[in-house]
N, CA, C and O of each residue as an XYZ file, in Angstrom:
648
protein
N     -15.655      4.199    -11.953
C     -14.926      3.666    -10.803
C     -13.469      4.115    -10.934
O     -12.728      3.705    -11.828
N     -13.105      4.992     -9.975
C     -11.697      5.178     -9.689
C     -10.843      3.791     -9.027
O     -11.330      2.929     -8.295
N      -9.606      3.867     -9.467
C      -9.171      2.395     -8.406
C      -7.711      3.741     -8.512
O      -7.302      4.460     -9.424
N      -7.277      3.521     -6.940
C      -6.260      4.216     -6.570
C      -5.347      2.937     -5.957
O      -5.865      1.964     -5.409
N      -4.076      3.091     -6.123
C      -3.478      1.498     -5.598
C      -2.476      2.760     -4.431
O      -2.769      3.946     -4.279
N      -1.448      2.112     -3.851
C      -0.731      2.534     -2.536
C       0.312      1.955     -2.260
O       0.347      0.730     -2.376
N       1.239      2.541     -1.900
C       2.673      2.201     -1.404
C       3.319      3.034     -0.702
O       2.987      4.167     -1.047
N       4.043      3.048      0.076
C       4.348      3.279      1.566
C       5.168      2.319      2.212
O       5.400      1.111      2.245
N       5.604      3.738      2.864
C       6.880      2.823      4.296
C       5.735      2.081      5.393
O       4.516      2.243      5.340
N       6.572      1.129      6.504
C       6.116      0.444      6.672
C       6.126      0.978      8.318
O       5.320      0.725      9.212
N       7.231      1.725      8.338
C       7.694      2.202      9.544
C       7.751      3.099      9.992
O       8.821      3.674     10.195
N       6.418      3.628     10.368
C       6.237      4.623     10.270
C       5.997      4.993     11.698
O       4.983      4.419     12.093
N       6.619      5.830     12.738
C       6.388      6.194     13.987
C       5.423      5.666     14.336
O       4.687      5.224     13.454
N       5.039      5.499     15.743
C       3.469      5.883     16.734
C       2.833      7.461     16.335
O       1.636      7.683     16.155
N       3.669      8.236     16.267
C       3.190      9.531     16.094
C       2.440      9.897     14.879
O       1.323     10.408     14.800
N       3.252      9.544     13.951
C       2.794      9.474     12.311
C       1.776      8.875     12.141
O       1.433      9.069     10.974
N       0.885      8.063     12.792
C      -0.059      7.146     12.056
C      -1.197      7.983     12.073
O      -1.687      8.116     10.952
N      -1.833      8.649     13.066
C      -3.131      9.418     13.238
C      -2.828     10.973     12.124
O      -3.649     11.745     11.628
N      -1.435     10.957     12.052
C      -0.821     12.300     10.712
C      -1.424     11.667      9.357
O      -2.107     12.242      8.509
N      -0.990     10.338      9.384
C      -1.034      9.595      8.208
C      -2.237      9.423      7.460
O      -2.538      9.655      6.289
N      -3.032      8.813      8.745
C      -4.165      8.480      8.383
C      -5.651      9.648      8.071
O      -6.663      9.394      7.418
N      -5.329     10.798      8.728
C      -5.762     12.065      8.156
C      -5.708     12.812      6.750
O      -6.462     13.374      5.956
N      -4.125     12.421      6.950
C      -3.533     12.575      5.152
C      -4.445     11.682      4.435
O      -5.361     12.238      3.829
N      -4.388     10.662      4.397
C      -4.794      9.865      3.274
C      -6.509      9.792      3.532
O      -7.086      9.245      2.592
N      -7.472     10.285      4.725
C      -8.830     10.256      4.039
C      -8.842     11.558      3.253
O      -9.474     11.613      2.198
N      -8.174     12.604      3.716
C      -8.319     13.935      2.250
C      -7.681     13.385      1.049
O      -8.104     14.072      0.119
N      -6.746     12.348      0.523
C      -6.453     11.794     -0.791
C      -7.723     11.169     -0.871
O      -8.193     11.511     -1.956
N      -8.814     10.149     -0.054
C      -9.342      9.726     -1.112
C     -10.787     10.266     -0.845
O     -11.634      9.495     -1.297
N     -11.197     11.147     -0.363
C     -12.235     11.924      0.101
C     -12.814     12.258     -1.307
O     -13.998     11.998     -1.519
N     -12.069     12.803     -2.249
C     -13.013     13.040     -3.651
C     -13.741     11.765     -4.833
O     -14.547     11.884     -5.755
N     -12.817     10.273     -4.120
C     -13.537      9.522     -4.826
C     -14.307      8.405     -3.810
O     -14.232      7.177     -3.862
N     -14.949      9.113     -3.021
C     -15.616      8.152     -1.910
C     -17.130      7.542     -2.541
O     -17.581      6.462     -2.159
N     -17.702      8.256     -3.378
C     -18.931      7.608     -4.192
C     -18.005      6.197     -5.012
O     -18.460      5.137     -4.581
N     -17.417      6.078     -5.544
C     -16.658      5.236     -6.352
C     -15.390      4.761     -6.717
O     -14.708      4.961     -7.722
N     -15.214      4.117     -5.740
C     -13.238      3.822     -5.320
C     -13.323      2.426     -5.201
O     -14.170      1.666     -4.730
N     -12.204      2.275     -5.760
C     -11.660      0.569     -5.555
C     -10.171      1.464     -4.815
O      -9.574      2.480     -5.172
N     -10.033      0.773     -3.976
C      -8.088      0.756     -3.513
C      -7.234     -0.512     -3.725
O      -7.926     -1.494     -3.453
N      -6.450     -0.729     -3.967
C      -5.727     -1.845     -4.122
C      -4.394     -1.782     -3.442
O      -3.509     -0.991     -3.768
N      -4.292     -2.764     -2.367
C      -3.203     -2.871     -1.429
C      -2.490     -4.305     -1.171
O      -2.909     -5.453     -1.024
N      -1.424     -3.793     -1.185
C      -0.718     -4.964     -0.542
C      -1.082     -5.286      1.140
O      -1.010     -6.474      1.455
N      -1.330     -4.650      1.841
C      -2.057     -4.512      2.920
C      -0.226     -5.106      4.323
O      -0.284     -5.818      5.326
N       0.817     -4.531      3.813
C       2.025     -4.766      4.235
C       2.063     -4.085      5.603
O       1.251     -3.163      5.678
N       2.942     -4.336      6.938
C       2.315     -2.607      7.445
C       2.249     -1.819      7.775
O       2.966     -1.294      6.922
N       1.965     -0.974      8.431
C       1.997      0.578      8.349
C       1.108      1.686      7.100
O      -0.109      1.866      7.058
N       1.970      2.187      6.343
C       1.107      2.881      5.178
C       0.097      2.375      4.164
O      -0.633      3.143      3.538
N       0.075      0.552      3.969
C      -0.732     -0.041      3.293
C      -1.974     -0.491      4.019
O      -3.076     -0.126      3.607
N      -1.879     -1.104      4.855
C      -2.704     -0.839      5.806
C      -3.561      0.362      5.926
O      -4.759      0.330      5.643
N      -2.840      1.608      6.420
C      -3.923      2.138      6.966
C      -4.752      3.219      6.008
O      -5.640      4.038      6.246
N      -3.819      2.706      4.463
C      -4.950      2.954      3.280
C      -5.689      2.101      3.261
O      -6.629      2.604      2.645
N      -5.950      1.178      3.487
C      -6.965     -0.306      2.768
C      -7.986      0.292      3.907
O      -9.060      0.820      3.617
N      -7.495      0.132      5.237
C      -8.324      0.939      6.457
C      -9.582      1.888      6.071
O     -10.767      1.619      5.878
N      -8.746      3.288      6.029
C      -9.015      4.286      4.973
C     -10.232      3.958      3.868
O     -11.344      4.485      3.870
N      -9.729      2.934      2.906
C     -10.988      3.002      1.900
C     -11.915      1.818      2.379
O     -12.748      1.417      1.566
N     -11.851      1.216      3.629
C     -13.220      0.169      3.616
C     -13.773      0.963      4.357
O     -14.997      0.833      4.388
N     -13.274      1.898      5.096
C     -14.142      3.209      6.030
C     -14.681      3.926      5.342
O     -15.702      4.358      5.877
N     -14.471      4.386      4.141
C     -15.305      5.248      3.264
C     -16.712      4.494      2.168
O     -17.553      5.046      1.458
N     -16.384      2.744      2.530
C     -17.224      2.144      1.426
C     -16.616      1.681      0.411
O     -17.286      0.985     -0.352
N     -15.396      1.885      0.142
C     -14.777      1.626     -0.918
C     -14.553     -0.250     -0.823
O     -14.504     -1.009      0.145
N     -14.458     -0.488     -2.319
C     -14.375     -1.531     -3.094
C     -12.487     -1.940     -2.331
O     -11.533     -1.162     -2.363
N     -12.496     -3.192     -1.805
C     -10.704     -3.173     -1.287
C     -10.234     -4.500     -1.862
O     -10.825     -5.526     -1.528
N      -8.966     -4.555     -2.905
C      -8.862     -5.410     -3.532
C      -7.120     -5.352     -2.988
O      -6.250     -4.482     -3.027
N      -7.196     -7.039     -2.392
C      -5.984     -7.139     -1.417
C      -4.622     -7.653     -2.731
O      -4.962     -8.084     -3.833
N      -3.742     -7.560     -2.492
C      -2.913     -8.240     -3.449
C      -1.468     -8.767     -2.654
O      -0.456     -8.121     -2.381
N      -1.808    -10.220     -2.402
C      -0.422    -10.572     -1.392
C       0.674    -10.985     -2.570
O       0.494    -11.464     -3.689
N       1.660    -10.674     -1.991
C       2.936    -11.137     -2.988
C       3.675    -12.235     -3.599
O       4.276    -12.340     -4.668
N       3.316    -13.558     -1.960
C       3.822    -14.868     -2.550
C       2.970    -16.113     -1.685
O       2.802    -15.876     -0.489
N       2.679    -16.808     -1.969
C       1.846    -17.925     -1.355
C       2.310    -18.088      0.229
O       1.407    -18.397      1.006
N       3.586    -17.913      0.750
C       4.320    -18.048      1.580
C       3.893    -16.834      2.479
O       4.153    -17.058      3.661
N       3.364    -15.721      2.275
C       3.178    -13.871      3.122
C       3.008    -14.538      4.129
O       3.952    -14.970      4.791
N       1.672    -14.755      4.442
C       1.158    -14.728      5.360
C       1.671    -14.840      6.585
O       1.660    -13.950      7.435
N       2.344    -16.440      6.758
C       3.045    -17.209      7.485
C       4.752    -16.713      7.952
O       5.244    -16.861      9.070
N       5.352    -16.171      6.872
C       6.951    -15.801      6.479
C       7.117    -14.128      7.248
O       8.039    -13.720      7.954
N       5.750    -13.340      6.761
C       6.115    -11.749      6.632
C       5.222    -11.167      7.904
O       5.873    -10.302      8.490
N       3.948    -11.386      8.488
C       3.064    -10.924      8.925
C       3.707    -11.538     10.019
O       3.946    -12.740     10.136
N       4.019    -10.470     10.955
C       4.304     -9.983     12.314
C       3.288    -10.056     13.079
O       2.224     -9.608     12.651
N       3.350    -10.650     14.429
C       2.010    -11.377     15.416
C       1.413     -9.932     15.668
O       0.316    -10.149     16.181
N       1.626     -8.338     15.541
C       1.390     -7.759     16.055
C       0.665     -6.964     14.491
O       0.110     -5.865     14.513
N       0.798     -7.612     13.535
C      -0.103     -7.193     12.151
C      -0.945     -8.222     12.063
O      -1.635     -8.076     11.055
N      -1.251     -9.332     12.728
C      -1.973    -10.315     12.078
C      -3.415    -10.290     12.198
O      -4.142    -10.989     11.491
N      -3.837     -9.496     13.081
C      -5.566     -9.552     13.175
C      -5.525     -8.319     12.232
O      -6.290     -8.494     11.283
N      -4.971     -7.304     12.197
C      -4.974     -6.468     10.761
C      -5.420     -7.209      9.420
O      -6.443     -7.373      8.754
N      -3.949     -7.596      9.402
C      -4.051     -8.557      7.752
C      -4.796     -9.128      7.366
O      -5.082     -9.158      6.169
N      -5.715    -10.183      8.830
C      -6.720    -10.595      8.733
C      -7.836    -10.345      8.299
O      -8.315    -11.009      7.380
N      -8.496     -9.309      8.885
C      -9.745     -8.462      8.588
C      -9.701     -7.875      7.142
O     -10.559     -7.743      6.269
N      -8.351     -7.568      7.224
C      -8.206     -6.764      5.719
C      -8.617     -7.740      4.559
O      -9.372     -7.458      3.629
N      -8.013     -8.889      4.771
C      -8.113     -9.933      3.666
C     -10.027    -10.129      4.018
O     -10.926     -9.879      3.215
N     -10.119    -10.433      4.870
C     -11.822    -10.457      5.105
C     -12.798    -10.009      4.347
O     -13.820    -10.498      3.866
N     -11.944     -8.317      4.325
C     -12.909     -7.529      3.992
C     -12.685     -7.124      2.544
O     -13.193     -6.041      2.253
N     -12.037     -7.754      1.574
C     -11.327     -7.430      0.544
C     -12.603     -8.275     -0.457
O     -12.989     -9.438     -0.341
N     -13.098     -7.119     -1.528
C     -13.640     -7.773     -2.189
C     -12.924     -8.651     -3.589
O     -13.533     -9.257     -4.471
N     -11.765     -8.509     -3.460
C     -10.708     -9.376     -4.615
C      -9.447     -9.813     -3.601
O      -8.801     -9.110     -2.823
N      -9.348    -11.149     -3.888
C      -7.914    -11.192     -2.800
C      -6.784    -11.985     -4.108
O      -6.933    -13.148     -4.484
N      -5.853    -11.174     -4.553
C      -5.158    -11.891     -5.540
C      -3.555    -12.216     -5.278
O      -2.627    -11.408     -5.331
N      -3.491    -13.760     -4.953
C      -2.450    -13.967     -4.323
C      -1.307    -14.128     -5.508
O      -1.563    -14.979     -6.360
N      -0.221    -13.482     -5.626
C       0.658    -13.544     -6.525
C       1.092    -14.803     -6.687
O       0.876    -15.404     -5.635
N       1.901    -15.923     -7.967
C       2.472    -17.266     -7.555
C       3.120    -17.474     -7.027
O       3.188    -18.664     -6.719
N       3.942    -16.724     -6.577
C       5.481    -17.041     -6.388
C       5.273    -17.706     -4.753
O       4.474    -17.272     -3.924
N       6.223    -18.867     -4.561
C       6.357    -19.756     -3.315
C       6.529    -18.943     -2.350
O       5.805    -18.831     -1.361
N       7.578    -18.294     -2.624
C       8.222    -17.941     -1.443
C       8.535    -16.079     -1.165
O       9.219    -15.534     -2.032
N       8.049    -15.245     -0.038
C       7.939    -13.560      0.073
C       9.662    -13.521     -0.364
O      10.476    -14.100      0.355
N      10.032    -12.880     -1.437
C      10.917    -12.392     -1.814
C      10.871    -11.072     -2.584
O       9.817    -10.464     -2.769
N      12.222    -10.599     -3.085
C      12.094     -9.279     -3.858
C      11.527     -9.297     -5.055
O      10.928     -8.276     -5.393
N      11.573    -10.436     -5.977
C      10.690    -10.904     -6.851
C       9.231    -10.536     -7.036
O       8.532     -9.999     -7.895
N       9.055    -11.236     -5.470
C       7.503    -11.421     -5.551
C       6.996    -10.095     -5.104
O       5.822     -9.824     -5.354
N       7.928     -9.025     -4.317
C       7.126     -7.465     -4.067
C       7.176     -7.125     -5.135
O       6.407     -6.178     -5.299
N       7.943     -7.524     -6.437
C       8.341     -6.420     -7.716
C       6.739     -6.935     -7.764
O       5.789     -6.237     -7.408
N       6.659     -8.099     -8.202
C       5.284     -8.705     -8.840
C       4.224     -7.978     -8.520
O       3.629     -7.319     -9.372
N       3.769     -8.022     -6.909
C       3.766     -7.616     -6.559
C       2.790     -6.048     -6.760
O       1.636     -5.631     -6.661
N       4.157     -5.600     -7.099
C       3.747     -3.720     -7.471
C       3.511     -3.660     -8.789
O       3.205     -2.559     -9.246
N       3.573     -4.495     -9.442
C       3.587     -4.268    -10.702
C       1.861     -4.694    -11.113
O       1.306     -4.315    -12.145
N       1.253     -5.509    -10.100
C      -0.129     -6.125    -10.574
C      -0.923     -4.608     -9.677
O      -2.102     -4.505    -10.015
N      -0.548     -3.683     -8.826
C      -0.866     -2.570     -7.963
C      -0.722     -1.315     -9.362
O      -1.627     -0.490     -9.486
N       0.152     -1.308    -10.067
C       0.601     -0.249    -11.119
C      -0.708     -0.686    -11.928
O      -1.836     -0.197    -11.982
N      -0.308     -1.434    -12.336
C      -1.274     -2.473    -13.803
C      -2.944     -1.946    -13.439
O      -3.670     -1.638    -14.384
N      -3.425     -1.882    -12.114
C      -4.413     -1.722    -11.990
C      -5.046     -0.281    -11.877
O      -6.215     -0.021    -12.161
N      -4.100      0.621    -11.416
C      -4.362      1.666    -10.816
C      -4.329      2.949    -11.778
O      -3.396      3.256    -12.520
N      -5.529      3.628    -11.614
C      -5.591      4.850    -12.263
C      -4.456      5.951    -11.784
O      -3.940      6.723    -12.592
N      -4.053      5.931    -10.060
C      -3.491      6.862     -9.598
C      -2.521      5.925     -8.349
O      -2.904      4.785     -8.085
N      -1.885      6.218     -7.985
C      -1.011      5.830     -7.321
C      -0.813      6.954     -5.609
O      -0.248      8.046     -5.556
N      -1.261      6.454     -4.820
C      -1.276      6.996     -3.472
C       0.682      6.611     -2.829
O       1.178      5.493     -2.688
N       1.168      7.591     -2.646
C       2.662      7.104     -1.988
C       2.909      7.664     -0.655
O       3.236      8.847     -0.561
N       2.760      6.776      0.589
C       2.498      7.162      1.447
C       5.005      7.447      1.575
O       5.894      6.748      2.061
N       4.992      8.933      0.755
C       6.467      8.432      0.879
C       7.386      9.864      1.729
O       6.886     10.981      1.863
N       8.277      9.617      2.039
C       9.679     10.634      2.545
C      10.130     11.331      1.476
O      10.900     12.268      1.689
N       9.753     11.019      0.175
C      10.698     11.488     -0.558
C      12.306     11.268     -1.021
O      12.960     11.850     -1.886
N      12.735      9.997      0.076
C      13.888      9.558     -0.079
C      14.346      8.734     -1.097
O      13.548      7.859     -1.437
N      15.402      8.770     -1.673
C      15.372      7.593     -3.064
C      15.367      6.311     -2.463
O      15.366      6.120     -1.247
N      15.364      5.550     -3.224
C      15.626      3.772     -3.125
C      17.135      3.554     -2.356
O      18.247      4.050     -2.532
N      16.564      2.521     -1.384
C      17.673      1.958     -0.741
C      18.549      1.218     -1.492
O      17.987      0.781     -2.496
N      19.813      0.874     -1.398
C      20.600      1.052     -3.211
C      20.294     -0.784     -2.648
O      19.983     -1.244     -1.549
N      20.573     -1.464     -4.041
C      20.087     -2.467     -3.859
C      18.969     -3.707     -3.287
O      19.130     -4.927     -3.267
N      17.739     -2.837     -2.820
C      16.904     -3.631     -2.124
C      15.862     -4.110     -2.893
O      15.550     -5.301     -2.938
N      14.911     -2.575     -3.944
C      14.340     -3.034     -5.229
C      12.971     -3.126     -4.407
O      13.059     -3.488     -3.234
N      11.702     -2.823     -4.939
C      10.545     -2.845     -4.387
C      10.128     -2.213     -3.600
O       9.063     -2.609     -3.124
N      10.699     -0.966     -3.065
C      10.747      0.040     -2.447
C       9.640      0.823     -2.391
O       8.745      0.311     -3.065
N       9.275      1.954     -1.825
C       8.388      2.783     -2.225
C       8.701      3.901     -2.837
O       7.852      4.727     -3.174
N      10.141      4.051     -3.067
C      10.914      5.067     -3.995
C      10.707      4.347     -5.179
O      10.137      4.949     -6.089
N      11.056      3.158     -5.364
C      10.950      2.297     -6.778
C       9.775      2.538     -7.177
O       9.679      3.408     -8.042
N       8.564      1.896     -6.715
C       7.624      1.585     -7.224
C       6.508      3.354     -7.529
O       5.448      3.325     -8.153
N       7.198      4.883     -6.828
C       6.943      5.750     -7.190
C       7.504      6.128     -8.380
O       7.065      7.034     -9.087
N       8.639      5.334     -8.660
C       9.625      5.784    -10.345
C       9.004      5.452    -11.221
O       8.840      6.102    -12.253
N       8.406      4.058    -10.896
C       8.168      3.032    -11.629
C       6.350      3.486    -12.339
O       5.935      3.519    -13.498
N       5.880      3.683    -11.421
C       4.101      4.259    -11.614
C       4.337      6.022    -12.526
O       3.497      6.593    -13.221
N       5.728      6.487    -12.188
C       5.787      7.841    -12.619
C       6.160      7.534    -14.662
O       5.706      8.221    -15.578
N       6.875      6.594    -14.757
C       7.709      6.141    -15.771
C       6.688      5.428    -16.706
O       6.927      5.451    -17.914
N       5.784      4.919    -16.340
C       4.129      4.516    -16.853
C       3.385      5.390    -16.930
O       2.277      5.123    -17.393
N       3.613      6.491    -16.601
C       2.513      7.833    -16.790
C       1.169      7.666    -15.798
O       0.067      8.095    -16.139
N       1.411      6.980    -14.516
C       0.199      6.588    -13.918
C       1.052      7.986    -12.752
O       2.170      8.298    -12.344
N      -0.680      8.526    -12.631
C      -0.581      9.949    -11.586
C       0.022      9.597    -10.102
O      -0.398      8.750     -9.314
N       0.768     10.202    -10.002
C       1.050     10.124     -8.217
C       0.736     11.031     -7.100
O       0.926     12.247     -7.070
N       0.202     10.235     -6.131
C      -0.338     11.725     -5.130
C       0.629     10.982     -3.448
O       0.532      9.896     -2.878
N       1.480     12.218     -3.172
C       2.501     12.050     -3.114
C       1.823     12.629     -1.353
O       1.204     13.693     -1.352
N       2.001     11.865      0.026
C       1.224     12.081      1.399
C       2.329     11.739      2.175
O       2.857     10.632      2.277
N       2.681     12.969      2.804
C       3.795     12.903      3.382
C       3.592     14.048      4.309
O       4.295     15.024      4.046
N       2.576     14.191      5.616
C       2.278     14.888      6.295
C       2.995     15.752      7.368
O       3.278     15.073      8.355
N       3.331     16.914      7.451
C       3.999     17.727      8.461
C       3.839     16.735      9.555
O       2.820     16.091      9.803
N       5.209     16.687     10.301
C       5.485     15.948     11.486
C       5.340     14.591     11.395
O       5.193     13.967     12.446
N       5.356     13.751      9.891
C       5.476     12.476      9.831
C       7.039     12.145     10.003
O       7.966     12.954     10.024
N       7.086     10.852     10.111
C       8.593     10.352     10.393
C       8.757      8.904     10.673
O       8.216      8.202     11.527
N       9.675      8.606      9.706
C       9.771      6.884      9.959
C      10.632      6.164     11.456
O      10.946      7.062     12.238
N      10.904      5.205     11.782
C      11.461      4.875     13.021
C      12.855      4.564     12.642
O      13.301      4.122     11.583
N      13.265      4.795     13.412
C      14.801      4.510     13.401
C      15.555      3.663     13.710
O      16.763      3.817     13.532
């Protein structure tokens, strides 16, 4: 069993998503007999990996950040997403922490690292926003700095919103 975990911007155009989501079934197209994914299921790029691997069969193991997500972070226009996702998640592991903070994304990414053979980064390539922490620049340093592989999906004509 491969388990590939994921991180990604959140904001990712209208245009980018059908780019995106092309990108990422050729990332996990070679382990479609035997994949776990592990997502925060946040959204945009986490999402439409978790998407991605329950479409292929894959094993989807959700990981929310603080007891509080659901209610605090999930936008009326992600919520039948998040929903299904958590539905369809054969592990749903809710981090402790009370309340969605920077804390609880470190946590967070760090139970996504901990698990993952390979690391999917749905990323720009841009560094970390200086002070924000939990980033998808971070948590690509951070999986690189652990020696966990990165496969790095950042498709011609993608682009975040402005």
């Amino acid at each position: 069993m491969t388990t590939l975990a994921v991180t990604g911007h959140m904001d990712l155009t209208e245009e980018s998503v059908p780019l995106v989501r092309a990108a990422l079934r050729e990332v996990l197209a070679p382990y479609r007999e035997d994949l776990t994914g592990v997502s925060c299921i946040a959204a945009g790029s986490d999402t439409l990996f978790a998407e991605e691997v329950t479409a292929i069969g894959g094993r989807l193991v959700v990981v929310i950040p603080s007891q509080d997500y659901r209610a605090a972070k999930v936008k009326p226009s992600h919520a039948a997403a998040f929903d299904r996702l958590v539905g369809a998640a054969a592990e749903v592991v809710t981090m402790p922490h009370e309340t969605a903070n920077r804390q609880a994304y470190e946590s967070a990414n760090a139970v996504l690292l901990q698990r993952a053979d390979r690391l999917v980064a749905v990323w720009n390539g841009a560094p970390p926003a200086a002070g924000k922490g939990g980033g998808t620049a971070d948590v690509v340093a951070e999986a690189r700095a652990a020696g966990v592989p990165v496969d790095v999906v950042w498709p011609d004509g993608a682009a975040r919103r402005t």
